[in-house]
C-alpha positions, -999 to 999 in steps of 0.1 A, spaced: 187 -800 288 180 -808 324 170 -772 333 148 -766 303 133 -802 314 130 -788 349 117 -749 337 90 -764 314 74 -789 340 77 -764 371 61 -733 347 33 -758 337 26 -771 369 22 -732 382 2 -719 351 -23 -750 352 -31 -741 386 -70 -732 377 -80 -700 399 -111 -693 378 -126 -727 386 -117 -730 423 -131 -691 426 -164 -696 412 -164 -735 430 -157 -714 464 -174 -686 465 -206 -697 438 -207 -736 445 -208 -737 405 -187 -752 376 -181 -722 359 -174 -743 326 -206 -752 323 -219 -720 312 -209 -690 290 -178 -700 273 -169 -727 293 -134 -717 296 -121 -712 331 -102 -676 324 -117 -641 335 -141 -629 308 -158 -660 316 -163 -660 352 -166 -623 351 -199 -634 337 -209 -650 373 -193 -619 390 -174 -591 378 -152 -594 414 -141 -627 405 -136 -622 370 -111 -594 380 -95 -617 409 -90 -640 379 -74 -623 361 -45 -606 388 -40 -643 398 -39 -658 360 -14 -632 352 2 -634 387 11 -676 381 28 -662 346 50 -638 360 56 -665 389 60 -688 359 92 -662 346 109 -655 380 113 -688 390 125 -698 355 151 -669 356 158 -685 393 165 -721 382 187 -714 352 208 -687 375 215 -716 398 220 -742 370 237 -726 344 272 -708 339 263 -670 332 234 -649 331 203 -668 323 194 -669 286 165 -657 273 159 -691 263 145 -702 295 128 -673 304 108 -682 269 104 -711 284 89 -707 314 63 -687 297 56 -708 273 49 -738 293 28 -711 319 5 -706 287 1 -742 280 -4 -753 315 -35 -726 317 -49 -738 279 -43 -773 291 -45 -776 330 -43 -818 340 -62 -805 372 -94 -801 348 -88 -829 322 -66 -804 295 -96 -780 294 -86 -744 306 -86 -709 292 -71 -691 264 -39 -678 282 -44 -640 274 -36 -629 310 -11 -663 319 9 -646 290 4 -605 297 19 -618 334 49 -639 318 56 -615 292 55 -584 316 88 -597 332 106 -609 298 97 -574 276 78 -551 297 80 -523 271 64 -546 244 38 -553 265 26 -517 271 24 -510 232 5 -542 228 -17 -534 259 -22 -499 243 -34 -517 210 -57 -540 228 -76 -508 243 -78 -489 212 -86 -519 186 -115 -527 217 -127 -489 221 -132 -488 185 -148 -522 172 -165 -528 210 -150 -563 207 -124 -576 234 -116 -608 221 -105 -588 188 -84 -564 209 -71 -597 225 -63 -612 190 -48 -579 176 -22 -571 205 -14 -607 209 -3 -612 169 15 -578 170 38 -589 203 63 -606 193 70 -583 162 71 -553 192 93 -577 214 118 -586 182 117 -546 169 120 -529 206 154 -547 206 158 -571 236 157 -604 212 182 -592 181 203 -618 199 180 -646 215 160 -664 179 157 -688 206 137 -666 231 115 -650 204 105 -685 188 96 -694 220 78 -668 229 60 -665 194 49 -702 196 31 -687 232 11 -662 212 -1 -689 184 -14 -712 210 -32 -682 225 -43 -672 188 -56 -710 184 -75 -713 213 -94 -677 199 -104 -692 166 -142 -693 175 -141 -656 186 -126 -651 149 -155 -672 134 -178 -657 151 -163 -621 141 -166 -631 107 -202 -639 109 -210 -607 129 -226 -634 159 -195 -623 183 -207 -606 213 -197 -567 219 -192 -551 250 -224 -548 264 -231 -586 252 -246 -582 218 -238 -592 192 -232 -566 159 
């Protein structure tokens, strides 16, 4: 129990690290959540400068991956055997939650798309490229990112579970799956706004 304690608080700590804020407080002198979305995650502060907004996103899906290895790290020191895929579940998880709820910023962050795309890139790097390939083709076709964000992020964990690697790990995949809900939560205004045809396509109108 002690290294799931210790997984979870060290993976939050490292995904609630807010780079989108301290970028656009650096370099802009500006809050970036008080304006556009007022999220702190790339498509957000891409919308104060498309450098950042990429910068953003490397180093949001950097703290995930970061979030992974270390967990892998800890439990190879702490457990008996292998590490499960338990705590690498884990460790993302918490990654996500830390970035959707940073204490830095008062629990207000960003929606974890790229926290988790880092994390999960070490746990079932396969999945991740079929779900990346969806995201481009649902986003290409309907011109909406956050729906190719919501598409590839519901199919995941069904690619992860039918790929193979967690036929043996419920554990791991429950974990993992309650990542992707959070992220699918924190995206239910982009699905309101989908439904009513207000949500903005690329190019930043709406259909």
């Amino acid at each position: 129990m002690s290294t799931f304690l210790l997984i979870a608080a060290v993976s939050y700590l490292l995904g609630s690290i807010p780079f989108g804020y301290l970028l656009v407080r650096i370099f802009r002198g500006e809050d970036v959540r008080q304006s556009g979305s007022g999220n702190i995650g790339a498509t957000n502060v891409s919308r104060k400068s498309p450098v950042l907004g990429a910068l953003t996103l490397v180093l949001d899906a950097a703290k995930g991956t970061a979030a992974v290895a270390l967990s892998y790290v800890l439990a190879d020191r702490m457990v008996a055997g292998p590490p499960a895929l338990e705590y690498l579940g884990m460790g993302a998880l918490f990654a996500v939650l830390g970035h959707v709820f940073p204490v830095w910023l008062r629990f207000r962050g960003g929606k974890g798309v790229a926290t988790a795309l880092g994390a999960f890139l070490l746990i079932a790097p396969q999945a991740v490229l079929i779900a990346a390939g969806i995201f481009v083709v649902v986003a290409l076709i309907s011109h909406y990112v956050s729906l190719g964000s919501i598409v590839a992020v519901a199919v995941f964990p069904f690619m992860a579970w039918r790929i193979g690697q967690f036929y043996l790990s419920h554990g791991g995949l429950a974990l993992i799956s309650l990542a992707c809900l959070l992220i699918l939560v924190k995206h239910r205004e982009n699905v309101r706004r989908l439904l009513a045809g207000t949500e903005n396509r690329v190019g930043g109108k709406p259909a």
